[in-house]
C-alpha positions in Angstrom: -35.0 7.6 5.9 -36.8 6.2 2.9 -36.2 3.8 0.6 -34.1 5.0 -1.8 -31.6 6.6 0.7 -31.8 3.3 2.9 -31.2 1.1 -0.3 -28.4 3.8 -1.1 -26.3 3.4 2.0 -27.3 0.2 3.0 -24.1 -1.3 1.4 -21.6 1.5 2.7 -23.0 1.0 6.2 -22.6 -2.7 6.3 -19.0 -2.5 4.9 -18.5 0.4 7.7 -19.8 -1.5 10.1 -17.9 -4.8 9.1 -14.8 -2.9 8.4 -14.9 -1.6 11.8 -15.3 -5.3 13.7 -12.6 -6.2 11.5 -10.0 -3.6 12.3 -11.2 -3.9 16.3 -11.1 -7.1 16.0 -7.2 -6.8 14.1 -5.7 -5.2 16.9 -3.7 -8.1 18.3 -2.0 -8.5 15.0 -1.8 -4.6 14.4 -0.3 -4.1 17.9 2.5 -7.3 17.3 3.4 -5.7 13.7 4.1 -1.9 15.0 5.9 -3.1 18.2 7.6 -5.0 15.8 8.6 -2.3 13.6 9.2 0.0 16.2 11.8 -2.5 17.8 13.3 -2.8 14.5 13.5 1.4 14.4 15.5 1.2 18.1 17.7 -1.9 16.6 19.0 -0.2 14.0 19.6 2.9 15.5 21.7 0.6 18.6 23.6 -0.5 15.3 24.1 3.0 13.9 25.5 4.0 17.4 27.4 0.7 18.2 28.2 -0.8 15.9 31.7 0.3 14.8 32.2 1.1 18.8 32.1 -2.7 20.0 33.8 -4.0 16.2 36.7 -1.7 17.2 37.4 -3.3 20.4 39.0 -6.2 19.1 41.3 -4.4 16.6 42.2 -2.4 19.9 43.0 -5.1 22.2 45.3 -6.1 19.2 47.3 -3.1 18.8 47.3 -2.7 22.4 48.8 -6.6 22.8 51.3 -5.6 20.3 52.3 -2.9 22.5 52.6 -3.5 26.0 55.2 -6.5 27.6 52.8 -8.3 29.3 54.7 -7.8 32.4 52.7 -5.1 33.7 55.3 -2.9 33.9 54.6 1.0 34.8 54.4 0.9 30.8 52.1 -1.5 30.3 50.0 0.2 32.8 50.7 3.5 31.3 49.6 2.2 27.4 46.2 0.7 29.2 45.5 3.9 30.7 46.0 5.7 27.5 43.6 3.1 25.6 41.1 3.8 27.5 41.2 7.3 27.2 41.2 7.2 23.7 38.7 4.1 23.2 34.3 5.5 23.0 33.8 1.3 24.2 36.2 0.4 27.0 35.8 1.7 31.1 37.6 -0.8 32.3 40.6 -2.8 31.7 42.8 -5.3 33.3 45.6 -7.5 31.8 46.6 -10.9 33.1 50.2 -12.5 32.6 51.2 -15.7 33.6 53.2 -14.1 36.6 50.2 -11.3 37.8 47.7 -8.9 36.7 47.5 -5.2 36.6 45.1 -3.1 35.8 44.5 0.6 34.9 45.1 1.3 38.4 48.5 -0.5 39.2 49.8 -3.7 39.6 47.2 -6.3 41.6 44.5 -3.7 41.5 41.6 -6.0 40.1 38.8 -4.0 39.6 37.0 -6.6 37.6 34.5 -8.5 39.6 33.6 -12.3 39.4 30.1 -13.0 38.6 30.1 -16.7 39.6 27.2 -19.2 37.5 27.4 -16.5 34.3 27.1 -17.7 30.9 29.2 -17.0 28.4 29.2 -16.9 24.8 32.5 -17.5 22.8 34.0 -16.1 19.8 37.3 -16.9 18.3 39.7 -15.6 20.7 36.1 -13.5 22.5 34.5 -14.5 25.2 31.5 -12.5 26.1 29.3 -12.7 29.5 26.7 -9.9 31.1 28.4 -7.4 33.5 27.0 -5.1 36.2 25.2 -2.5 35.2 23.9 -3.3 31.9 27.7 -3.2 30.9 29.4 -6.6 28.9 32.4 -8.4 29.8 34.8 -9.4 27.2 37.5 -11.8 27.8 39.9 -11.8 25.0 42.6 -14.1 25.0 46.2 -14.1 23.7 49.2 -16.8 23.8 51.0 -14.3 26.3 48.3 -13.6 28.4 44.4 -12.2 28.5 43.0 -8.9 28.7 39.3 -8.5 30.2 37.4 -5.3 29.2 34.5 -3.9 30.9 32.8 -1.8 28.2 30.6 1.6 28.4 26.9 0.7 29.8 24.8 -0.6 26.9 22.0 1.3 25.9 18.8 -0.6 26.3 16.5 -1.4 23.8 14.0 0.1 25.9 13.4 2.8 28.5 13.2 2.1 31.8 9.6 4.0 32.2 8.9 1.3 29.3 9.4 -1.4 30.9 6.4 -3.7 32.6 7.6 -6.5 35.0 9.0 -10.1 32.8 7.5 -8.3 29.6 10.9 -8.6 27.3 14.0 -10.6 27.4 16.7 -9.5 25.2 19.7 -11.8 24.8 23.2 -12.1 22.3 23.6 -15.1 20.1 26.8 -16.7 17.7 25.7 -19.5 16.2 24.3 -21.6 18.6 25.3 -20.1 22.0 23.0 -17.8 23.7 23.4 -15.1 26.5 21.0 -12.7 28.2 21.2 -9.7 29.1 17.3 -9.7 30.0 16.3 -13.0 31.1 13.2 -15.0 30.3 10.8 -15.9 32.6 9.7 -19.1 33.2 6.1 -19.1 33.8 6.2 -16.4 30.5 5.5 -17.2 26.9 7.6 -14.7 24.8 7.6 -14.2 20.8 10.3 -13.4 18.9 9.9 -10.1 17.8 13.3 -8.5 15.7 17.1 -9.3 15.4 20.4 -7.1 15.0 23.5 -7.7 13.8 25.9 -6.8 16.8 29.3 -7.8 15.7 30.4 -9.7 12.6 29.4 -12.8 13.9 27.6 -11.8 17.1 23.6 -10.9 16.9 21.1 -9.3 19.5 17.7 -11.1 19.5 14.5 -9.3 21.4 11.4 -11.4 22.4 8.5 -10.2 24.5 5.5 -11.3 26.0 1.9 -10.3 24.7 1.5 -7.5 27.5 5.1 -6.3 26.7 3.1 -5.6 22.8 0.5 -3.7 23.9 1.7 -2.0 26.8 4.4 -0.3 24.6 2.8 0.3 21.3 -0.9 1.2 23.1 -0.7 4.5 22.0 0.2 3.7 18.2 -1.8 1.3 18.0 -4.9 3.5 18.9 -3.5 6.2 16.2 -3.0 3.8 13.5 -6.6 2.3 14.1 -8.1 6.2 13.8 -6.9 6.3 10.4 -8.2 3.2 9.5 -11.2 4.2 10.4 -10.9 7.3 8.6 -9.6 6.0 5.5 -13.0 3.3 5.8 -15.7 5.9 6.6 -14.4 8.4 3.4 -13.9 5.0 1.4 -17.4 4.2 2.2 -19.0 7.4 1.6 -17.6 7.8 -1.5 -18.6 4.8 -2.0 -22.3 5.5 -1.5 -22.3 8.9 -3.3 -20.0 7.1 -6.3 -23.5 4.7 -6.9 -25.7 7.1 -7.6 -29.2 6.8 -8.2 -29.0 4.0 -10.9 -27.2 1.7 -8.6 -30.0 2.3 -6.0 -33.2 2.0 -8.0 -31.6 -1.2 -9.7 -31.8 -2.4 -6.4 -34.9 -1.1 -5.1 -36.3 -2.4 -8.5 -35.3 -6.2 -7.7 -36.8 -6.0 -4.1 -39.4 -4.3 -5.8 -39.6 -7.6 -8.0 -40.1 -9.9 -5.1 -42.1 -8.0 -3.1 -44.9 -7.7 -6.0 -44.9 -3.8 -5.9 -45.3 -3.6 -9.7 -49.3 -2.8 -10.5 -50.7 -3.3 -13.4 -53.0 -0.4 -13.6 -55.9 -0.6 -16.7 -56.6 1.8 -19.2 -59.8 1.4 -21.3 -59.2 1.9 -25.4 -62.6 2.4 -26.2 -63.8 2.4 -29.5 -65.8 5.8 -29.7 -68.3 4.9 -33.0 -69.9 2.7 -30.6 -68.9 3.3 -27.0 -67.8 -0.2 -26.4 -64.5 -1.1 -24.6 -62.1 -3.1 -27.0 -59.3 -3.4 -25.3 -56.7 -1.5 -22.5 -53.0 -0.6 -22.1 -51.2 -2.0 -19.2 -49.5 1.6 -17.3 -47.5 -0.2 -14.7 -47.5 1.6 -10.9 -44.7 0.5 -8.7 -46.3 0.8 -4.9 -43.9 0.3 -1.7 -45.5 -1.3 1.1 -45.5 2.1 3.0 -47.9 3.7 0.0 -44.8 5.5 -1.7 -45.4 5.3 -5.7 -42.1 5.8 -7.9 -42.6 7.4 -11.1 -42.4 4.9 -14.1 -40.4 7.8 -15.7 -38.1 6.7 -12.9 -37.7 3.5 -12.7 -38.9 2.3 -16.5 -35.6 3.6 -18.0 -33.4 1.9 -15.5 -35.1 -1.6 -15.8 -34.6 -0.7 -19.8 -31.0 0.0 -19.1 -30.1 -3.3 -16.7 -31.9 -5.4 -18.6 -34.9 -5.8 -15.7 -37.6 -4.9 -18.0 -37.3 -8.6 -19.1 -38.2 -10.2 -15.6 -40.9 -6.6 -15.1 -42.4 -7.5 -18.3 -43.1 -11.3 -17.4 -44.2 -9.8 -13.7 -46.7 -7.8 -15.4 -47.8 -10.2 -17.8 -48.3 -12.7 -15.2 -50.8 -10.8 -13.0 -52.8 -9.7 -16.4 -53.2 -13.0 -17.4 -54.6 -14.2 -14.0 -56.7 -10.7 -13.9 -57.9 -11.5 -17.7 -59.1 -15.0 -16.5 -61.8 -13.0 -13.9 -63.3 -11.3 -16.6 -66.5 -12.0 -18.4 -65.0 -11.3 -22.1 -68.0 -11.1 -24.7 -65.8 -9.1 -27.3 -64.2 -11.9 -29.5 -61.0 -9.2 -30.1 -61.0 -7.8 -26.8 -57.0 -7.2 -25.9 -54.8 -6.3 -23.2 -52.1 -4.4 -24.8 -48.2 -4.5 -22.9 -45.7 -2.4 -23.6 -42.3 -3.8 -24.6 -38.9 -2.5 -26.0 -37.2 -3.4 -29.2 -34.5 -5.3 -27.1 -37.2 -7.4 -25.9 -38.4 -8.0 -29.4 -34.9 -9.4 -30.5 -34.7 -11.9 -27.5 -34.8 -15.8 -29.3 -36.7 -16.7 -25.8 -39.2 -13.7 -25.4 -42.0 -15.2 -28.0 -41.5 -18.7 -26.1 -41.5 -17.4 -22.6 -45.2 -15.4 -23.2 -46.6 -18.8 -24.7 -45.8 -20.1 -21.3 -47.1 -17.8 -19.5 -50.7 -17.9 -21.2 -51.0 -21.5 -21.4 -49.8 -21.4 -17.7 -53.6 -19.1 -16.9 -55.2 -20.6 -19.9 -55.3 -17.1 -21.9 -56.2 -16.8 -25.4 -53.3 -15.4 -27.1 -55.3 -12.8 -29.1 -56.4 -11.4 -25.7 -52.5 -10.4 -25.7 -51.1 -7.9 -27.5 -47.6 -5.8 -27.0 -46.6 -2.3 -28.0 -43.0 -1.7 -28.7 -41.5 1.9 -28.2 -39.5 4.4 -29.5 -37.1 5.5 -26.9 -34.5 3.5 -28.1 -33.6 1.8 -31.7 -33.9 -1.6 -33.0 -30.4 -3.1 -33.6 -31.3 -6.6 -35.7 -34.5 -6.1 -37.5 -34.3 -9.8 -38.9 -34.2 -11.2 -35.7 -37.0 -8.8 -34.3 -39.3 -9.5 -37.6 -38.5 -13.3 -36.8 -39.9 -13.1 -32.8 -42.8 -10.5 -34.0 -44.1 -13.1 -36.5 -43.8 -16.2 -34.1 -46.0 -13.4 -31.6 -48.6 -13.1 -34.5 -48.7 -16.6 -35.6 -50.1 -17.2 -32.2 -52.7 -14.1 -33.0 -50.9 -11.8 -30.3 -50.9 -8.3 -31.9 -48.0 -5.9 -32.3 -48.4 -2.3 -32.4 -46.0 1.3 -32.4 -46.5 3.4 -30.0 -45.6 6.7 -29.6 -45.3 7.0 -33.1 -43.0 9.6 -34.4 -41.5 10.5 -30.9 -38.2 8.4 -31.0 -35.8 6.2 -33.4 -37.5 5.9 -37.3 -40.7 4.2 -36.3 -41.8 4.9 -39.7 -39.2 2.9 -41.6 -39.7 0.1 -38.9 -43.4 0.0 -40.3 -41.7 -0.9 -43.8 -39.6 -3.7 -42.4 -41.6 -5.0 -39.6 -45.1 -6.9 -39.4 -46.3 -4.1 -37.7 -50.0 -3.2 -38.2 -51.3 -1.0 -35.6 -50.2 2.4 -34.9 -50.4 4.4 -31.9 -50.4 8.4 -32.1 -49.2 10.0 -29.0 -50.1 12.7 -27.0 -47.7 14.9 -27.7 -49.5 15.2 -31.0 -53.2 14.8 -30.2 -53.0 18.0 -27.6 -52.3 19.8 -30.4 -55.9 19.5 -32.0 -57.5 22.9 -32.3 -54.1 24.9 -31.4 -51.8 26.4 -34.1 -48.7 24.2 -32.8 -46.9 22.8 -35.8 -46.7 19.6 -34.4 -50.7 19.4 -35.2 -49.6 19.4 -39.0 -47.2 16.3 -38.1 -50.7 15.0 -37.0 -52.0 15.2 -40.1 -49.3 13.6 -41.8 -48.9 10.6 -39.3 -52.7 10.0 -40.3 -52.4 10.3 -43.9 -49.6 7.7 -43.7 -51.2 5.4 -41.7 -54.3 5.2 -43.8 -52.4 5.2 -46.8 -50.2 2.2 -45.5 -53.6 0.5 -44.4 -52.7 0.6 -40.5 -55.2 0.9 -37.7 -54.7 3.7 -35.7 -55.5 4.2 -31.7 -55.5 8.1 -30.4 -53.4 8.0 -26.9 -54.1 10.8 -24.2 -57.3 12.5 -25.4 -58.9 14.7 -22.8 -61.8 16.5 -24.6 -65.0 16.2 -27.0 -63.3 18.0 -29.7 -60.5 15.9 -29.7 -62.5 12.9 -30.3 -64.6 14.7 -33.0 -62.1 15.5 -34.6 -60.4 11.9 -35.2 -63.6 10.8 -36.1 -63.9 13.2 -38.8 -60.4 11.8 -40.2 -61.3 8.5 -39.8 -60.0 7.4 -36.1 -62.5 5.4 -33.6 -60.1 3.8 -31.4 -59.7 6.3 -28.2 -57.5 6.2 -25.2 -57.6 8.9 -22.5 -59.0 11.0 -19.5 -61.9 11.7 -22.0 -63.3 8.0 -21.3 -61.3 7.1 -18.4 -58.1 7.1 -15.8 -55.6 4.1 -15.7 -56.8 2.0 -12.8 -56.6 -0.8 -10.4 -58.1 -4.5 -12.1 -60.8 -4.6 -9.1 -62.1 -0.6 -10.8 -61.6 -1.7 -14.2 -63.5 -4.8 -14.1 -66.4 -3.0 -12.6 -65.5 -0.1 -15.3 -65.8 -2.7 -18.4 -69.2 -4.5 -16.5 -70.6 -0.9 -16.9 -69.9 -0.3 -20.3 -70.7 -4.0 -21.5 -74.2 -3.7 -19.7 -74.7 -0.1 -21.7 -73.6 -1.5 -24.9 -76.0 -4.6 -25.1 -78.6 -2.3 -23.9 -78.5 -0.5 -26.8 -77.4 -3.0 -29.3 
């Protein structure tokens, strides 16, 4: 994986990753909130299917009590025994009178059994206790007498194949009286998990122990975390794919930064009426530690474009300075030219932040100079012409380059202190062709000698290039035809060369 796909995905894997501790991590929580919700499902449909069953029972008993003698009379009898046909709650019924009782089944035929130490909640005229069988014993009381009803077996909140030992307790509450239908254990901590309305006034609570959470829900939970995963790993990739290359090399450009990958690599201008080196433009290389080099068409736009040419630029000028400082200079005008953007040129702190620099390797500032490019436009000329001449005040030299490639360099020259002009290329490759673009050469020329510039030739390769500046009045040479951008350590021994050439022959 290089660096670019590393730096890429770097921050989409460690969110992965995190996201995945995190929702591991989350399962306690995730099981307690879907057990939750699924008790809450199986509450309300108990409600749906109870509800008005268990409310009716009282307005039963009351009709019934209106009905019978309470002597328990073969009619009484006979009017219980058609209740309970008719009623979807009761099974059982008895009815005691201050003389007897009688059930469904005759007179003295108690069917209802005693369950002795059994608490009992109360209600009004209610009184409500557990009953065999998961079924609930209701005592309801009248001045005459009492009926008890033994209701229909109460569904259970949950299945028996659900059930682990002491996991839940499940118990009916009024106010503050409480009765269990599944009992608590002691040695068991239990958490509240959901509550029901059972009557009017009557409501079923359900608690349950941390195994009782996981053992039921297990399989949910495990479903529920598989999305989650899902939804992170597509979140994440599109999260990687939706940062895009500019995202990356802004990053790879700031380790870049700290890592001192950025090169300044030297190429000679050479001043071709006498073959002595004058000066050289700074082409900056960015190296990785592993030998990879990044275009600058890469990576020089993006710096443009976040604003990181600012801290490149200072990089750059940095290690010139300290390179300048190892050389033997015997040109008085000798220069290392930078290259900067207009942006850079309209920063208040850019003129005062180079001064520093220098000072900082004891440069002379006319050893400095900066060429500002085309690709993109000036947008406060007032400011820029204020920061240019604060540069030149200090002797550091501002020139165009890549003249008449990019935004109105040519009207800059009007409004700028700008005295130096830089053909490109583009326009020089065109020497000795019939491109129309060598006819623009001939006009850049003619304007820059008629507006009193100096002029430096970029990219020539060949003898009858230079000849042919020469003959229209250009010395100042930069190219293959003298020499390659290069490491500090080759161009020093490069300009040695040449300055033991020149004073040979001077």
């Amino acid at each position: 994986m290089n660096n670019i796909t590393w730096v890429r995905w770097k921050q989409p894997l460690f969110i992965f990753i995190a996201g995945i501790v995190l929702i591991i991590a989350s399962t306690e929580i995730l099981s307690f909130f879907l057990f939750k919700y699924e008790v809450k499902r199986r509450l309300d449909n108990l409600q749906y299917f109870y509800q008005d069953r268990y409310l009716s029972i009282g307005g039963e008993i009351e009709q019934l009590a209106d009905a019978v003698s309470f002597t328990c009379n073969d009619n009484d009898i006979a009017l219980m025994r058609n209740h309970i046909e008719e009623s979807p709650a009761i099974q059982l019924l008895e009815l005691h009178t201050k003389s007897g009782m009688c059930s469904i089944y005759g007179n003295d035929s108690e069917l209802v059994k005693k369950m002795p130490n059994q608490a009992t909640i109360s209600d009004n005229k209610f009184a409500i206790e557990s009953y065999l069988h998961n079924r609930l014993k209701i005592t309801i009381s009248d001045e005459r007498g009492m009926f008890i009803v033994i209701t229909e077996p109460f569904e259970q909140v949950f299945l028996r194949s659900e059930l682990c030992s002491d996991c839940y307790a499940v118990e009916l509450h009024v106010e503050d009286q409480f009765l269990s239908l599944f009992e608590k254990e002691k040695n068991e901590t239990y958490f509240f998990i959901a509550s029901q309305q059972f009557t009017k006034r009557i409501f079923l609570n359900v608690y349950s122990s941390k195994l009782g959470v996981t053992s039921l829900i297990k399989a949910d939970v495990i479903f529920v975390q598989a999305i989650l995963c899902i939804i992170l790993l597509l979140t994440c990739l599109l999260l990687g794919l939706l940062k895009g290359q500019n995202g990356t090399l802004k990053e790879l450009i700031y380790l870049g930064l700290k890592n001192k990958e950025f090169i300044p690599f030297y190429q000679p201008i050479v001043d071709s009426s006498s073959q002595q080196v004058i000066g050289c433009e700074i082409l900056v290389r960015w190296i990785k530690k592993n030998g990879e080099i990044i275009s600058p068409n890469l990576f020089i736009p993006i710096a443009e474009y976040n604003g990181q040419i600012f801290e490149l630029t200072y990089d750059l000028l940095n290690q010139v300075s300290a390179d300048i400082g190892k050389l033997a200079l015997k040109h008085p005008d000798f220069y290392v030219s930078l290259n900067v953007i207009p942006e850079q040129l309209e920063d208040d702190n850019f003129a005062e932040n180079v001064f520093k620099i220098l000072k900082k390797h004891q440069i002379e500032a006319n050893n400095i100079a900066f060429e500002v490019t085309e690709r993109t436009p000036f947008t406060n000329l007032k400011k820029a012409e204020k920061v240019i001449n604060q540069l030149k005040s200090q002797n550091i030299d501002i020139k165009l380059d890549d003249a008449g490639t990019g935004y109105g360099g040519f009207s800059y020259l009007q409004e700028l202190p700008i005295d130096t002009l830089k053909i490109d290329k583009m326009f020089v490759e065109t020497i000795g062709t019939n491109d129309v673009k060598s006819k623009i050469l001939s006009s850049i020329i003619l304007f820059g000698k008629n507006a009193g510039l100096k002029m430096i030739a970029e990219g020539v390769e060949n003898q009858e290039q230079v000849e042919y500046l020469n003959r229209k009045g250009i010395t100042l040479i930069q190219g293959y035809y003298y020499a390659k951008p290069m490491p500090f350590e080759d161009f020093s021994r490069y300009y040695e060369r040449n300055l033991a050439t020149y004073e040979a022959h001077d």
